[in-house]
Structures are given as C-alpha cells and as structure tokens.
MOPAC internal coordinates of N, CA, C and O (Angstrom, degrees):
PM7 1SCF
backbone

  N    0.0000 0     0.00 0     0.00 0    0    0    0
  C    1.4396 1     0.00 0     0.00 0    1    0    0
  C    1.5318 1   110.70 1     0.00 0    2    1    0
  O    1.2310 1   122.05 1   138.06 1    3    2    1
  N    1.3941 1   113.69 1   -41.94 1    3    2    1
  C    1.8281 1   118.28 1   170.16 1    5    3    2
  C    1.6464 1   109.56 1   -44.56 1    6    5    3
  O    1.2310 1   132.33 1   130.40 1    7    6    5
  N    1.3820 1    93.78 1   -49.60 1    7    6    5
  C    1.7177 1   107.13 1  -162.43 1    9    7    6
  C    1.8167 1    82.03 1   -79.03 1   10    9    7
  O    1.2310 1    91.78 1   157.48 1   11   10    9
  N    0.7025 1   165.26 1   -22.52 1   11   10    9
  C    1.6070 1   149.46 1   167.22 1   13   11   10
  C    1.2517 1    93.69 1   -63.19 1   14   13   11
  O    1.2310 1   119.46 1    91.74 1   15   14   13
  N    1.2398 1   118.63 1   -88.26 1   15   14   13
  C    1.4968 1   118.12 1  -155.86 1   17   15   14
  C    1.5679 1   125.11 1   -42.67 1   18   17   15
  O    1.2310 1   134.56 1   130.89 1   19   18   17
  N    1.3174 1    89.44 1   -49.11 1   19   18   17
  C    1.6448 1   101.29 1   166.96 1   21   19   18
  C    1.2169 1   122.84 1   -34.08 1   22   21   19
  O    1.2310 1   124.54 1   106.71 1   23   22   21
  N    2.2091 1   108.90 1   -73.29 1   23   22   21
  C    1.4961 1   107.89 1   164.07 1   25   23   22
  C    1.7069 1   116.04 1   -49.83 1   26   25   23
  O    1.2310 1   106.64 1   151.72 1   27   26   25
  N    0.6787 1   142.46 1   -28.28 1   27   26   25
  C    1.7515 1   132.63 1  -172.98 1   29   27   26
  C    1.4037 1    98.32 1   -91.79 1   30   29   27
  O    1.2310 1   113.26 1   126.93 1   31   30   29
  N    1.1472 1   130.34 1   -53.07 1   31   30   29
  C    1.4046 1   115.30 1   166.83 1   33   31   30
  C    2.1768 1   123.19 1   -26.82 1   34   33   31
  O    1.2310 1   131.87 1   124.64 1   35   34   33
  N    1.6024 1    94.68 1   -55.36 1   35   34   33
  C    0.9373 1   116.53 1  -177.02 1   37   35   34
  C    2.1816 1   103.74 1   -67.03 1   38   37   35
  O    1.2310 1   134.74 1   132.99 1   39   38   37
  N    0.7135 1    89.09 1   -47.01 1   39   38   37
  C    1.6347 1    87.67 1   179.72 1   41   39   38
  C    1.6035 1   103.01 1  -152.77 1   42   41   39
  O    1.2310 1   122.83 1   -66.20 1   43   42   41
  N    1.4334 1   112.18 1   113.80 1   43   42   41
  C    1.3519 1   113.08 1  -179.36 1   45   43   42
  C    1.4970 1   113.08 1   -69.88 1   46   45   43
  O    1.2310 1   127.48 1   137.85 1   47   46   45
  N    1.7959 1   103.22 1   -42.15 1   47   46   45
  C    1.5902 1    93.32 1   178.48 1   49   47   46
  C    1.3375 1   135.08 1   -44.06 1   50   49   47
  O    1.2310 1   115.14 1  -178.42 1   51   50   49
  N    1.4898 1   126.83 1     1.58 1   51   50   49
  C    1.2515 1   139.95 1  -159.06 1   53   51   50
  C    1.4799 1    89.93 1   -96.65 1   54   53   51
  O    1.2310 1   108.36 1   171.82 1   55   54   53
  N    1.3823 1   139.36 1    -8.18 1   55   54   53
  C    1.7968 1   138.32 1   156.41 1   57   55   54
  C    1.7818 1    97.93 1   -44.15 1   58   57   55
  O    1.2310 1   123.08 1   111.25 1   59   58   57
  N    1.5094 1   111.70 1   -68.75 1   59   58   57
  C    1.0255 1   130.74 1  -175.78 1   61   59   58
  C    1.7365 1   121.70 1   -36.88 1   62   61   59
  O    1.2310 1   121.83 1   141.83 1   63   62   61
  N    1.5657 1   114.11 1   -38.17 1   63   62   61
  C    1.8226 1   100.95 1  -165.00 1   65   63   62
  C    1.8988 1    88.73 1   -82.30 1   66   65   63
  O    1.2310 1   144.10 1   -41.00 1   67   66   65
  N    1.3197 1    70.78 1   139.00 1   67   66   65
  C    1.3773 1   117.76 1   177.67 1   69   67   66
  C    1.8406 1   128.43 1   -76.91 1   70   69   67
  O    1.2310 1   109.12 1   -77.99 1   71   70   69
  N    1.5283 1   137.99 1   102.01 1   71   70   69
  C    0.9594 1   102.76 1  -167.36 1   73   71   70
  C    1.9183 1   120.78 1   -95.57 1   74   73   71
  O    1.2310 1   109.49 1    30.01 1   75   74   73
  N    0.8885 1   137.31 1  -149.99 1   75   74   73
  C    1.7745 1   118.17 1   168.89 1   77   75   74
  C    1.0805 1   134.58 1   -58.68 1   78   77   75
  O    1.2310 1   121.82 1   157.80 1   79   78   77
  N    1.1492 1   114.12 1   -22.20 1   79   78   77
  C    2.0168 1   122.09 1   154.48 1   81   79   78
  C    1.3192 1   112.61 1   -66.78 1   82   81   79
  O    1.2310 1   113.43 1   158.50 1   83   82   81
  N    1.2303 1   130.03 1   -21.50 1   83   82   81
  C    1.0743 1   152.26 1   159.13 1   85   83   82
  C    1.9208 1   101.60 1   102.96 1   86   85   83
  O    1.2310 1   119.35 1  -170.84 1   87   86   85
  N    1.2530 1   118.84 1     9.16 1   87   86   85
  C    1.3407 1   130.45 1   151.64 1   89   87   86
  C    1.7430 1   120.52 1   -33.75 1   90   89   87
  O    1.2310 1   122.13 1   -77.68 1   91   90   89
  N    1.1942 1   113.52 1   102.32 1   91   90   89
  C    1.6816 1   104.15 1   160.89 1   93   91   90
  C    1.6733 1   112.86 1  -108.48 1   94   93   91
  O    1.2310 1   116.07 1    23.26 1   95   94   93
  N    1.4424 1   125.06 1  -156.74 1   95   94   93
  C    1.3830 1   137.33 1  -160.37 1   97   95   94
  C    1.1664 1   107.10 1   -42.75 1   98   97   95
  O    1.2310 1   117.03 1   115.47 1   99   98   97
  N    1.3501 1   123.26 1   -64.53 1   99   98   97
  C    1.5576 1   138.94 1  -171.94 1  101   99   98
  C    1.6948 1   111.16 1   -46.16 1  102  101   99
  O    1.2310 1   125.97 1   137.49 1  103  102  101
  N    1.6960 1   106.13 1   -42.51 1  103  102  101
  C    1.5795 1   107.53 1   170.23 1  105  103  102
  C    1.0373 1   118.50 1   -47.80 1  106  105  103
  O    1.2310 1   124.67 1   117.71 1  107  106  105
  N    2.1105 1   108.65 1   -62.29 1  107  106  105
  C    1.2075 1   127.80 1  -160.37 1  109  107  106
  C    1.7927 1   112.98 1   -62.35 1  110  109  107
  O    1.2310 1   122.70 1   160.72 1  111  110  109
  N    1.5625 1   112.44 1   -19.28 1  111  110  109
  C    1.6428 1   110.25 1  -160.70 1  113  111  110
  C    1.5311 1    70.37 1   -81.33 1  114  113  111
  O    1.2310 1   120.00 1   111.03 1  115  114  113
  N    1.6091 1   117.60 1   -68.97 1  115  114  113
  C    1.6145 1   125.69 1  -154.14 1  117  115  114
  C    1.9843 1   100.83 1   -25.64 1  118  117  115
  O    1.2310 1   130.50 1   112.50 1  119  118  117
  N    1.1584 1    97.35 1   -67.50 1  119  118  117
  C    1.4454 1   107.78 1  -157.72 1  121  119  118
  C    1.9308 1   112.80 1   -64.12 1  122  121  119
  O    1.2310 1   129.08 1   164.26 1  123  122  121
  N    1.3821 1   100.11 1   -15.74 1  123  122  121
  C    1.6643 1   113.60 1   164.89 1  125  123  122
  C    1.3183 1   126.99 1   -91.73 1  126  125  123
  O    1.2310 1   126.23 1  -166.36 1  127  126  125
  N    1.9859 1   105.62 1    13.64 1  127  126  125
  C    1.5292 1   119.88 1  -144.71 1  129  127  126
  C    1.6522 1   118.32 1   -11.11 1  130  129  127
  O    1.2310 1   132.60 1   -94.94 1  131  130  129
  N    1.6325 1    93.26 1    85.06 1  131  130  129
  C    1.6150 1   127.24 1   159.61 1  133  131  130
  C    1.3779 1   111.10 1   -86.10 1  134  133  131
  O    1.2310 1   123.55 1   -97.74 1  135  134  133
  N    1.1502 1   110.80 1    82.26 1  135  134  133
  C    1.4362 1   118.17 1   160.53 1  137  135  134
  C    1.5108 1   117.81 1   -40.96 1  138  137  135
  O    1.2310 1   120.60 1    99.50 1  139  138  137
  N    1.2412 1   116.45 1   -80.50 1  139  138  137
  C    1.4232 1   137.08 1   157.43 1  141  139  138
  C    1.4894 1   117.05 1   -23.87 1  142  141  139
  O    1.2310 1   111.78 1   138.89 1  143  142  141
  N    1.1569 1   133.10 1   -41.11 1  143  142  141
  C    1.7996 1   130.05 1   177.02 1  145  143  142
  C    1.6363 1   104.80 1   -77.27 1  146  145  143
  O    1.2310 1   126.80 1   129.15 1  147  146  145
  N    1.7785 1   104.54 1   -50.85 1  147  146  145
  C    1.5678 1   102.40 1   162.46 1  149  147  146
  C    1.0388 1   128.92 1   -47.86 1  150  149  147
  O    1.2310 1   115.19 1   168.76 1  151  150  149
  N    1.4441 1   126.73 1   -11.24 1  151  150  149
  C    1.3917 1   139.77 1  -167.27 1  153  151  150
  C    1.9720 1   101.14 1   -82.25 1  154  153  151
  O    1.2310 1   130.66 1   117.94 1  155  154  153
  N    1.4473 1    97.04 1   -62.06 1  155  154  153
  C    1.0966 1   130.13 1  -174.70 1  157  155  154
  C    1.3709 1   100.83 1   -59.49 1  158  157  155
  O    1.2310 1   115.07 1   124.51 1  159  158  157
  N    1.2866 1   126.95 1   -55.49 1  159  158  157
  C    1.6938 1   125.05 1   178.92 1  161  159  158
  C    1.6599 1   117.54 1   -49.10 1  162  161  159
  O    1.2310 1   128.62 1   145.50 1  163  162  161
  N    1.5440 1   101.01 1   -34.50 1  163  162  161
  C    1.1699 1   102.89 1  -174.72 1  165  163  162
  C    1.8585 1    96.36 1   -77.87 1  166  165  163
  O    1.2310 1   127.96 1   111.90 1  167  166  165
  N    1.0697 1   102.28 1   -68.10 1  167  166  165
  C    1.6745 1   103.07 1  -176.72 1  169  167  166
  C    1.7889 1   107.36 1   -17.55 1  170  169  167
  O    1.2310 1   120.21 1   159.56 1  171  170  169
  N    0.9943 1   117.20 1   -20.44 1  171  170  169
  C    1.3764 1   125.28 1  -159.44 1  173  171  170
  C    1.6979 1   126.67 1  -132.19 1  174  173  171
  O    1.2310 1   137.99 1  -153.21 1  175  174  173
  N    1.6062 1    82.75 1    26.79 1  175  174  173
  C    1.3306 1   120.43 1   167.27 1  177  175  174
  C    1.9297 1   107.70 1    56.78 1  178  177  175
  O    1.2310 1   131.46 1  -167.83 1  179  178  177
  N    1.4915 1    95.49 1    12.17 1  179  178  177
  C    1.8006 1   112.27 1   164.21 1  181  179  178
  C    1.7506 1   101.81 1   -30.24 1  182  181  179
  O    1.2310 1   125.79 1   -26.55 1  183  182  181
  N    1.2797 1   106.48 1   153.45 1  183  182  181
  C    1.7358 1   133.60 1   172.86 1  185  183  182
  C    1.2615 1    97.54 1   -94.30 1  186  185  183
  O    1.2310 1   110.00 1   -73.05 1  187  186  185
  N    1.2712 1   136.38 1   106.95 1  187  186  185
  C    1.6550 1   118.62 1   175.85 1  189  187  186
  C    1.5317 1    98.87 1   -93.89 1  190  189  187
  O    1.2310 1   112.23 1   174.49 1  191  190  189
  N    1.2480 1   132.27 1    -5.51 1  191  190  189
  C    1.3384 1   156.18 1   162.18 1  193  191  190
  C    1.6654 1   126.07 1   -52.00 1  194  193  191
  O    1.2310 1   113.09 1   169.23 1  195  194  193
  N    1.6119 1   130.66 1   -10.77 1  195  194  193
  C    1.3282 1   143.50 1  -130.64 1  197  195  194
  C    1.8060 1    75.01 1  -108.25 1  198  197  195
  O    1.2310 1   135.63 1   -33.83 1  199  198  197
  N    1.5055 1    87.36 1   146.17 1  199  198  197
  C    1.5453 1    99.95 1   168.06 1  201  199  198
  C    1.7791 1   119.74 1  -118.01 1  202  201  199
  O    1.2310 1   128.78 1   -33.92 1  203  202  201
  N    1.3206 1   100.68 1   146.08 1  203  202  201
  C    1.7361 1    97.54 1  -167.58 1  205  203  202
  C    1.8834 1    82.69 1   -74.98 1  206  205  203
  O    1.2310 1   127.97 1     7.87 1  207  206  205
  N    1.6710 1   102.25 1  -172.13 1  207  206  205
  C    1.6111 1   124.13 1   158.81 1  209  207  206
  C    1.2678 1   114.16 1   -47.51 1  210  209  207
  O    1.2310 1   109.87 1   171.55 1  211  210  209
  N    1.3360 1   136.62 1    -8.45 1  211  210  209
  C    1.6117 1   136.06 1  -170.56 1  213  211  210
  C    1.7157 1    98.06 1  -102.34 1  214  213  211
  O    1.2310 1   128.86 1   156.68 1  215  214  213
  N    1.5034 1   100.53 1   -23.32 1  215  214  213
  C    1.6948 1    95.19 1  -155.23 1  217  215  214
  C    1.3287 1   116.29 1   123.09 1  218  217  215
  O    1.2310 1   115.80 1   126.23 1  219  218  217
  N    1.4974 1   125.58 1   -53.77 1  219  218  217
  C    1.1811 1   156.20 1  -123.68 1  221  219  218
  C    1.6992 1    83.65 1   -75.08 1  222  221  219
  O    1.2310 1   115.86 1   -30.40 1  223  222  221
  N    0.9560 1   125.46 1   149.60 1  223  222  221
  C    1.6851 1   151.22 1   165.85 1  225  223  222
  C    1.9091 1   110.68 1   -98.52 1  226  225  223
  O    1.2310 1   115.93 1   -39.93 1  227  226  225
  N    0.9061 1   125.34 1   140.07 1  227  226  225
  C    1.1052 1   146.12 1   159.74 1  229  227  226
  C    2.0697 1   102.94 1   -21.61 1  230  229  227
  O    1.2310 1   127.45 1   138.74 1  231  230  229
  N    1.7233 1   103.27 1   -41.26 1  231  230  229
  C    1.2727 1    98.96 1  -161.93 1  233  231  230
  C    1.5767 1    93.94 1   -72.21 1  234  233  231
  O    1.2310 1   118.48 1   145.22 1  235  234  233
  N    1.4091 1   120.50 1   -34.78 1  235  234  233
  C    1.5840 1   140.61 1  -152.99 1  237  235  234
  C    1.6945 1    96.66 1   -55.83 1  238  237  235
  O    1.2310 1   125.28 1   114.71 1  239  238  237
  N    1.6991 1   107.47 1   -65.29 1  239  238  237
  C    1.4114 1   115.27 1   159.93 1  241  239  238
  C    1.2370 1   122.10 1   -40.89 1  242  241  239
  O    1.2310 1   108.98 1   131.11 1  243  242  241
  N    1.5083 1   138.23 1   -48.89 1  243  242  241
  C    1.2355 1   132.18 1  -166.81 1  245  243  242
  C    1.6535 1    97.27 1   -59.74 1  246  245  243
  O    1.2310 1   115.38 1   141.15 1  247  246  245
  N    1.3214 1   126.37 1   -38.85 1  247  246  245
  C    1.5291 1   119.58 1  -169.90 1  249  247  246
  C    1.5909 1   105.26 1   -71.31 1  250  249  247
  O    1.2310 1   121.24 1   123.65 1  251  250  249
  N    1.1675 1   115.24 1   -56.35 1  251  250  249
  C    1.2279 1   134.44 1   169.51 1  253  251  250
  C    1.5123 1    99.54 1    -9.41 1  254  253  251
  O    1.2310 1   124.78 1    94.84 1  255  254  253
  N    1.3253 1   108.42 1   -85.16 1  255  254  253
  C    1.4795 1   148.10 1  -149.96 1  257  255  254
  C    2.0394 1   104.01 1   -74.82 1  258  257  255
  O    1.2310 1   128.42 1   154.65 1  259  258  257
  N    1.4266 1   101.39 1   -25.35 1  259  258  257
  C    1.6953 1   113.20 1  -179.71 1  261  259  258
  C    1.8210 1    85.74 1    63.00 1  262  261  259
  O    1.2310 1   116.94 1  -140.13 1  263  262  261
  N    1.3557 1   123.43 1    39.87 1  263  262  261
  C    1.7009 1   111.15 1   150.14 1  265  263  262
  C    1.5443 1   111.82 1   -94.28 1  266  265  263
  O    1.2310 1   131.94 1   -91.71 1  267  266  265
  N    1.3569 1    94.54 1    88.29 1  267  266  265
  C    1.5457 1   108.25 1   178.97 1  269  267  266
  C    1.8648 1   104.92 1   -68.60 1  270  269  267
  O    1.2310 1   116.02 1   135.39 1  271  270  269
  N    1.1727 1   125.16 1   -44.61 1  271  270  269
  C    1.6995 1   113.38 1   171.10 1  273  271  270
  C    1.3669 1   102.19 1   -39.34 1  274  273  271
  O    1.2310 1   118.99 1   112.77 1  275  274  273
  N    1.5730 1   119.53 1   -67.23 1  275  274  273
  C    1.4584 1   117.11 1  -167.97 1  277  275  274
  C    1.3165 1   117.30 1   -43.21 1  278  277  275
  O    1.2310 1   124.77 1   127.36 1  279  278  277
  N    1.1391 1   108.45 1   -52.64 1  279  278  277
  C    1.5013 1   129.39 1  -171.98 1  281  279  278
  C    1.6083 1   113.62 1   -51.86 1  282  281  279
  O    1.2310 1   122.44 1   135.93 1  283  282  281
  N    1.5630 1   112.94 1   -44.07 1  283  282  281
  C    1.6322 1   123.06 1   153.30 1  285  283  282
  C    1.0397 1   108.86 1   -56.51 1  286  285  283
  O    1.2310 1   113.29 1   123.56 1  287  286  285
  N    1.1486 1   130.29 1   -56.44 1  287  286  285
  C    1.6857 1   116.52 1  -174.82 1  289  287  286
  C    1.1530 1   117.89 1   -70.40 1  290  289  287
  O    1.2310 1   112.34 1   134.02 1  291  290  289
  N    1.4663 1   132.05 1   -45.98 1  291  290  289
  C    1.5069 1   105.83 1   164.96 1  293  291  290
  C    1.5947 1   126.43 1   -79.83 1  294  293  291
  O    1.2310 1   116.49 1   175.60 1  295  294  293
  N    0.9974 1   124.27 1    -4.40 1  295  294  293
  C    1.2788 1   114.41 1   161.38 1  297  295  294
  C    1.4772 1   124.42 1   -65.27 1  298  297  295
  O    1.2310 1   123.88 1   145.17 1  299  298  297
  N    1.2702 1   110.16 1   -34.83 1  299  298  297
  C    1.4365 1   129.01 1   159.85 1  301  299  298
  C    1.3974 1   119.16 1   -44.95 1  302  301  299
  O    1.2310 1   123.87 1   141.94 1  303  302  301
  N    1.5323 1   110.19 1   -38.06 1  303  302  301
  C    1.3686 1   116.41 1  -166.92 1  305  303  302
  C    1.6696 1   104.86 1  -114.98 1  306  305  303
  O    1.2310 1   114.31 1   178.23 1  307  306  305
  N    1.4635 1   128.39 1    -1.77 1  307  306  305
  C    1.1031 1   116.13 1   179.94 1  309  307  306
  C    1.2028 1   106.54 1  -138.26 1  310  309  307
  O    1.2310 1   116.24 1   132.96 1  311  310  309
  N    1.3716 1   124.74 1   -47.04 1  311  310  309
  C    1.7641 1   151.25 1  -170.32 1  313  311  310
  C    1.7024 1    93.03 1    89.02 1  314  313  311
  O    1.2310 1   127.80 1    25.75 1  315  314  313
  N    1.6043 1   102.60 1  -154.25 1  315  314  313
  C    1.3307 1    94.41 1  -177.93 1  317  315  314
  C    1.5326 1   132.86 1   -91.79 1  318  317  315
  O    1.2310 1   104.67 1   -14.02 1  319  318  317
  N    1.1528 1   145.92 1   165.98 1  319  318  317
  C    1.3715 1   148.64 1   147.79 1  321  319  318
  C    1.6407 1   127.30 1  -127.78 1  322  321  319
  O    1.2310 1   112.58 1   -35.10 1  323  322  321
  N    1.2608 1   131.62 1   144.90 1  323  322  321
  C    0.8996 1   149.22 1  -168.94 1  325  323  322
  C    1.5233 1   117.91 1   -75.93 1  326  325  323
  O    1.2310 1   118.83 1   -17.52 1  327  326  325
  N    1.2422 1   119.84 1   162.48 1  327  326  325
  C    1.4197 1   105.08 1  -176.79 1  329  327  326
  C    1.7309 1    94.98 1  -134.69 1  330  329  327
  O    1.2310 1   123.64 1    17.08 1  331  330  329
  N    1.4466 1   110.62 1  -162.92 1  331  330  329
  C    1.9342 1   104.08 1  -146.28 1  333  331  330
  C    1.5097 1    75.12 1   -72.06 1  334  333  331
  O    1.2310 1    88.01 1   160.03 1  335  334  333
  N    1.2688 1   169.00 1   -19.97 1  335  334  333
  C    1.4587 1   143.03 1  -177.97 1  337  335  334
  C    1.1387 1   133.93 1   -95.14 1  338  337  335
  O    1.2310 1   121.97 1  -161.66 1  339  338  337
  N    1.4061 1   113.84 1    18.34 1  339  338  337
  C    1.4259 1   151.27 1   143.13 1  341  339  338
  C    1.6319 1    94.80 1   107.82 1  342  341  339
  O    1.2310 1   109.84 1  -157.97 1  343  342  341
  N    1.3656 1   136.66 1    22.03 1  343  342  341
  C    1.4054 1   129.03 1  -145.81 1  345  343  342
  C    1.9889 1    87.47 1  -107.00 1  346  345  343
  O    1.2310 1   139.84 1   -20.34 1  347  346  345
  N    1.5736 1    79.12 1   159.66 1  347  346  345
  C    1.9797 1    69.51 1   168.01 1  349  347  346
  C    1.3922 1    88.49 1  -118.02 1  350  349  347
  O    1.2310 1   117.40 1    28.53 1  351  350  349
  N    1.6059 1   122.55 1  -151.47 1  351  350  349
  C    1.5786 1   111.90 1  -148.53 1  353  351  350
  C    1.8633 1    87.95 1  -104.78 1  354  353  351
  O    1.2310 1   122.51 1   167.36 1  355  354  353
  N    1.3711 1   112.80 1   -12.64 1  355  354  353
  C    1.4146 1   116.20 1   165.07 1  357  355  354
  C    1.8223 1   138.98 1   -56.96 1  358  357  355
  O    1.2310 1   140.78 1   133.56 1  359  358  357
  N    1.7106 1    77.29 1   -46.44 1  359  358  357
  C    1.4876 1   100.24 1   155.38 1  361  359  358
  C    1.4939 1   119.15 1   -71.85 1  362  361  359
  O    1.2310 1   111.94 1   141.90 1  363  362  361
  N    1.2748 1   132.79 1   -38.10 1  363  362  361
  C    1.1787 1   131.97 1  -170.57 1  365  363  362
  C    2.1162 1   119.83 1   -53.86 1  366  365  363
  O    1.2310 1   141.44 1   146.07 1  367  366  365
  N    1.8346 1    75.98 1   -33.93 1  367  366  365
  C    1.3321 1    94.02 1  -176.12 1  369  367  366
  C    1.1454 1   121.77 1   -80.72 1  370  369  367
  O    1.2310 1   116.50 1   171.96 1  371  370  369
  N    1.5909 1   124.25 1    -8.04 1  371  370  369
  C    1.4279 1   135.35 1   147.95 1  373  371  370
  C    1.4217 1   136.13 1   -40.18 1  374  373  371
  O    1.2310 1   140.73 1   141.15 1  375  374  373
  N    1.5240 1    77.38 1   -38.85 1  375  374  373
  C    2.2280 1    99.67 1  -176.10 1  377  375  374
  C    2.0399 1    89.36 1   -35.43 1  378  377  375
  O    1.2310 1   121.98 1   -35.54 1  379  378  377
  N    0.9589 1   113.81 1   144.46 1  379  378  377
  C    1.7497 1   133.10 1   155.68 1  381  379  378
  C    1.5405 1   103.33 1   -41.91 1  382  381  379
  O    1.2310 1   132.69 1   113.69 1  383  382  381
  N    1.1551 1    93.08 1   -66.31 1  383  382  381
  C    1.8255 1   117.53 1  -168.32 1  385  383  382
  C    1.8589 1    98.65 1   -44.29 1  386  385  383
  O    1.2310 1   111.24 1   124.31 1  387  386  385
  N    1.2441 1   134.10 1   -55.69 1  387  386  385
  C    0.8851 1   147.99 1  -158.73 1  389  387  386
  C    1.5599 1   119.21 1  -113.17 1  390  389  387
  O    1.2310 1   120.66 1   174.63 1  391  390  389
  N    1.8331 1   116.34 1    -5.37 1  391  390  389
  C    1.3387 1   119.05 1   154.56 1  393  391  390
  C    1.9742 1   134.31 1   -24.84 1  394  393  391
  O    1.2310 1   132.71 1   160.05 1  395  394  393
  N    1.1696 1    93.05 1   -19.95 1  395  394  393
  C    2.1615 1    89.57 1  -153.03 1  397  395  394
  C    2.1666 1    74.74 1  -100.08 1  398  397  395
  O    1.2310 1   128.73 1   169.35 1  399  398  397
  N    1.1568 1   100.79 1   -10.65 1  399  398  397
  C    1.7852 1    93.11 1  -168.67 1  401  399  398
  C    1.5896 1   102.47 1   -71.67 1  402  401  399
  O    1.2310 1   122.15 1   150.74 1  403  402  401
  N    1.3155 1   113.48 1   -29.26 1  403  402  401
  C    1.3005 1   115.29 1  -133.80 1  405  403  402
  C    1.6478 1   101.94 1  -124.33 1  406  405  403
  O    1.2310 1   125.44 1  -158.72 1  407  406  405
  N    1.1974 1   107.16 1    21.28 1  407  406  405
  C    1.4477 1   122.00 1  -178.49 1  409  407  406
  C    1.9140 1   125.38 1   -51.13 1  410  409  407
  O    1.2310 1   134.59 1   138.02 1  411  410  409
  N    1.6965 1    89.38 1   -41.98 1  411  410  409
  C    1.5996 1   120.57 1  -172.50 1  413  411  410
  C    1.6494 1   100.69 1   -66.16 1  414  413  411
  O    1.2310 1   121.10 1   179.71 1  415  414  413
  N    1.5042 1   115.49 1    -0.29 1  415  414  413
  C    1.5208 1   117.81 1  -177.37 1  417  415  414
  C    1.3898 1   100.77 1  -100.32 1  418  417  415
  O    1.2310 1   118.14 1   156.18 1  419  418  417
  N    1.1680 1   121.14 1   -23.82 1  419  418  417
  C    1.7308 1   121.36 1  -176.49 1  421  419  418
  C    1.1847 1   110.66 1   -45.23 1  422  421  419
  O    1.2310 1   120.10 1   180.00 1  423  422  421

C-alpha cells in the first residue's frame, strides 16, 4: 500500500496505463477487493468508472471476482452501469455460465 501511494503520489497518470485487457489500477484493486487502493484512486481524482476491452466497469468485475467490499464501495460511489451488451453488473450475474457465483444476490 506504501509502494502504491508513493508511485501515484509521484505521477498520478500511472491510474491510467492500461494492461492488454485494457484493465488499469481501478480494475486491478476492484478485482483484489482493495478497498484501500480504491480509496486512494479516488483521492487522486481516479475514474472508478473506466471500462476494460469487454466494456466491463470496475462494478462488472467486482461480481465476477465475489469482491463484495469493492462492490459496496463503488456502488456507493457510482450505482450501476451497463457495459457494451447492455447488461448492468446485476444482470451479468444472471449469465447460466456464472449463476453458482452470484448466489449472495438471492
């Protein structure tokens, strides 16, 4: 968490690089449900809003991933949005494929 703050301190644009999913920081805390880095992204005027190559939002991953902290915190801070297949991260959790994840919504 030192070594985060530090680098973003040092250059904030570093929220921004992107890796081949096209995922940067905001993905990576969501999907490790890092409360605390999301904390920090925002402090630092972070997008918790950014979509990977799928579309997918930060919230999309939090279901994905069962990071229910994350998932409070940005819902808190955004509510929901949809990604390019018109789904929000509620719907996502419908898919068949991904039913047994998404149980804790019943």
């Amino acid at each position: 968490m030192k070594e985060f703050n530090r680098l973003i301190t040092l250059d904030p644009s570093k929220l921004n690089i992107r890796d081949g999913r096209e995922r940067c920081a905001v993905h990576q805390a969501t999907v490790r449900n890092h409360v605390a880095i999301l904390q920090v992204i925002v402090t630092f005027n972070g997008n918790l809003n950014l979509t990977d190559s799928l579309g997918n939002t930060p919230l999309h991953l939090a279901i994905e991933s069962d990071a229910l902290d994350a998932l409070d915190f940005l819902i808190a801070k955004y509510g929901l949005e949809t990604n390019f297949f018109w789904w929000t991260p509620i719907g996502s959790c419908l898919d068949l494929a991904q039913w047994s994840r998404c149980l804790h919504f019943e």
